[in-house]
Every structure is written in structure tokens, then in C-alpha cells.
N, C-alpha and C positions, 0 to 999 in steps of 0.2 A: 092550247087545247090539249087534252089528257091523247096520249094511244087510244083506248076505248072511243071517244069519242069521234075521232077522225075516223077508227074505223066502222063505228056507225054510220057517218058520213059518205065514205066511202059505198058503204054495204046500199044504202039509200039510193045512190048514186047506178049502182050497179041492177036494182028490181027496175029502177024506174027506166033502164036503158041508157042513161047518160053519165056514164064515166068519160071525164073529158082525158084529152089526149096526153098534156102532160102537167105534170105537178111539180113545184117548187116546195119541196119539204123543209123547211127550215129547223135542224136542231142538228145536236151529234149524230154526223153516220153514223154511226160505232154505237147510238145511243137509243134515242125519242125517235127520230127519225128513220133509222134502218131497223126499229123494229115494228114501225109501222108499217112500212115497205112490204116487211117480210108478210105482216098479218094483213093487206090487202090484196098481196098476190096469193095467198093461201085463200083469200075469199074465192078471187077469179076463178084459182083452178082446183078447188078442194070438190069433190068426187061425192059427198054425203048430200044428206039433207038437212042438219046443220050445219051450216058452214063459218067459221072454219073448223074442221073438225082437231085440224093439225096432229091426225093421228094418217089419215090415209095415206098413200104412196104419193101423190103430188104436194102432199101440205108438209110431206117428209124430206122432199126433194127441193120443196121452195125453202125449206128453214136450211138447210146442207149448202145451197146455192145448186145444186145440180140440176135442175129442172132445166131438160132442153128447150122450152119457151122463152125461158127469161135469160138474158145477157147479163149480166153484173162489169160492171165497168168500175176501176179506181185508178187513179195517179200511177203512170211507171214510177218504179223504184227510186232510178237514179235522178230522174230530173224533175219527178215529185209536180208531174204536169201529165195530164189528159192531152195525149196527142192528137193531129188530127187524124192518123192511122188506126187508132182506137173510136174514134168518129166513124170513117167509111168501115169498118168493120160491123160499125151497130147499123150504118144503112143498110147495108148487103143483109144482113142477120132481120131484123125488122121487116122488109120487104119479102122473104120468104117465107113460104106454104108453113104456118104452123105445125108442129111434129103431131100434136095432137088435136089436131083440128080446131082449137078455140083460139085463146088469145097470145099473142104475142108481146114482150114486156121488157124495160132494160129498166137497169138503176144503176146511176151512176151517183159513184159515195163521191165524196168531193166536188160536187160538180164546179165549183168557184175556181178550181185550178184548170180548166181549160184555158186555154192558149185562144190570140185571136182568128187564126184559121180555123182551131176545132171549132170553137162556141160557131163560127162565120156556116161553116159546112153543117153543123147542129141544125143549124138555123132552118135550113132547108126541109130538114128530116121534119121537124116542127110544123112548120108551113103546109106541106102537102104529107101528112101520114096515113098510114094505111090501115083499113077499116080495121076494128078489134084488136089495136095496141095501146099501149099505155108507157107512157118514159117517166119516171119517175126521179129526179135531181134531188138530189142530199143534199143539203150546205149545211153549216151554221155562217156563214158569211154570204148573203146573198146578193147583197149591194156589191158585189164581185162580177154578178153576172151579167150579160147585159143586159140592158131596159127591153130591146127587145125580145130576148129570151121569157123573160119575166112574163113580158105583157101576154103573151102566147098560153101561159098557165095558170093553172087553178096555184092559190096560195097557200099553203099550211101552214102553221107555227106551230111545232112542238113544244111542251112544257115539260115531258112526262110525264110519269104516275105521282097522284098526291101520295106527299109523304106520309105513314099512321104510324101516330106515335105507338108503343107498346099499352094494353090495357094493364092497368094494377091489380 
């Protein structure tokens, strides 16, 4: 499925009240997937009346990563693993008072390199979360995760944007 489309998806998801709790986005963080991230959480917190405007101060702050709502989580450096210290950081973070009184949100880019205590402690976060968040999991290797992580989410496949060739 294109960006556009999921975030259609998405957008549908969110009139009708039913954005589910977490998503397994499959494609490049860095690509398909982390920039659909970016353009659904600009949906949630985008300020106008088209949404996403991605001109106002939240759709500025969610494209920056700065948006106090949303957590962004990747791999430490050295051991190129999601710890589980980066896990209880996103429970503490997720379980408290919105800054801006709506929704709450983490995306974790790699989410395949969790470790078995993170994904284990995840698990939790998953199981019982709290009204008005969304966790959103990056992979492109998702049969990494576990099955029951998985089963716990909505699915996406990113493909990206169709290619256009140049007109003559």
C-alpha cells in the first residue's frame, strides 16, 4: 500500500473513532514507513481543518520529532538493540497526562531489534494501554517480532510512492 493510501486509512480510522492501539508498519524506517508515521501523527495532532496541514506548529514539531506527545524510540548506538530501559521509559512517557491534552504516541524505528525482556515488557504496554495512544513499530523485518506482538496490531505493508516515469 502507497503512503497516501494508508494514510487514508488511517484518517478513516481516526472520523470514525477507531484508531487501533498499535501498528506494525512494515517497510524502511528511514523510508515507506517512517514517513507514514510522521504523516499520521500530523493527522492526530494537526491544529487546522484540513488535516494534515503540515504547515502548523504541531505538524512542524511532529515532522522535527520534537512534539512533546510523541516518544520516538531507535536502537542504542553501541549494541544496535532497543533495550528494555528504553521500553520502561515509553511506559512512564505513555501512561502520563498528555502536554496537550489529546493523544499520546511513540514510534519505534526498528522495532525488530528489541531484545527479549524489551519486546517481553512491550508486551505489557500493548495488552493494557491507555485511552488516546497509538504505538506505532517500524520494521522492514517483521517475522522478527514476536507473534504475539504482532497479533496485538493492525498490519501495514508499505510499498511507497509509485514510481512516474518523466513525461516526453
Amino acid at each position: 500500500m502507497t503512503i497516501n493510501e494508508a494514510v487514508e486509512n488511517f484518517r478513516r480510522s481516526v472520523e470514525a473513532g477507531r484508531v487501533a492501539h498499535g501498528y506494525v508498519v512494515v517497510g524502511p524506517p528511514r523510508g515507506a514507513a517512517g514517513a507514514f508515521a510522521e504523516r499520521a501523527l500530523q493527522l492526530l495532532f494537526c491544529e487546522t481543518e484540513k488535516k494534515p496541514c503540515g504547515e502548523c506548529r504541531p505538524c512542524r514539531t511532529v515532522r522535527s520529532h520534537a512534539h512533546p506527545d510523541i516518544l520516538w524510540i531507535e536502537p542504542e548506538k553501541k549494541s544496535r538493540a532497543i533495550s528494555i530501559e528504553q521500553v520502561r521509559d515509553l511506559q512512564k512517557f505513555i501512561y502520563q497526562t498528555s502536554f496537550a491534552g489529546s493523544w499520546k504516541a511513540c514510534v519505534m524505528l526498528a522495532a525488530d531489534r528489541m531484545g527479549a525482556p524489551a519486546a517481553n515488557a512491550f508486551l505489557k504496554t500493548l495488552e493494557e494501554p491507555p485511552a488516546r495512544s497509538v504505538l506505532f513499530l517500524l520494521t522492514d523485518s517483521p517475522q522478527s517480532l514476536l507473534p504475539t506482538i504482532v497479533s496485538r496490531c493492525q498490519r501495514l505493508v508499505m510499498s511507497g510512492e509509485p514510481l512516474r516515469l518523466p513525461e516526453e
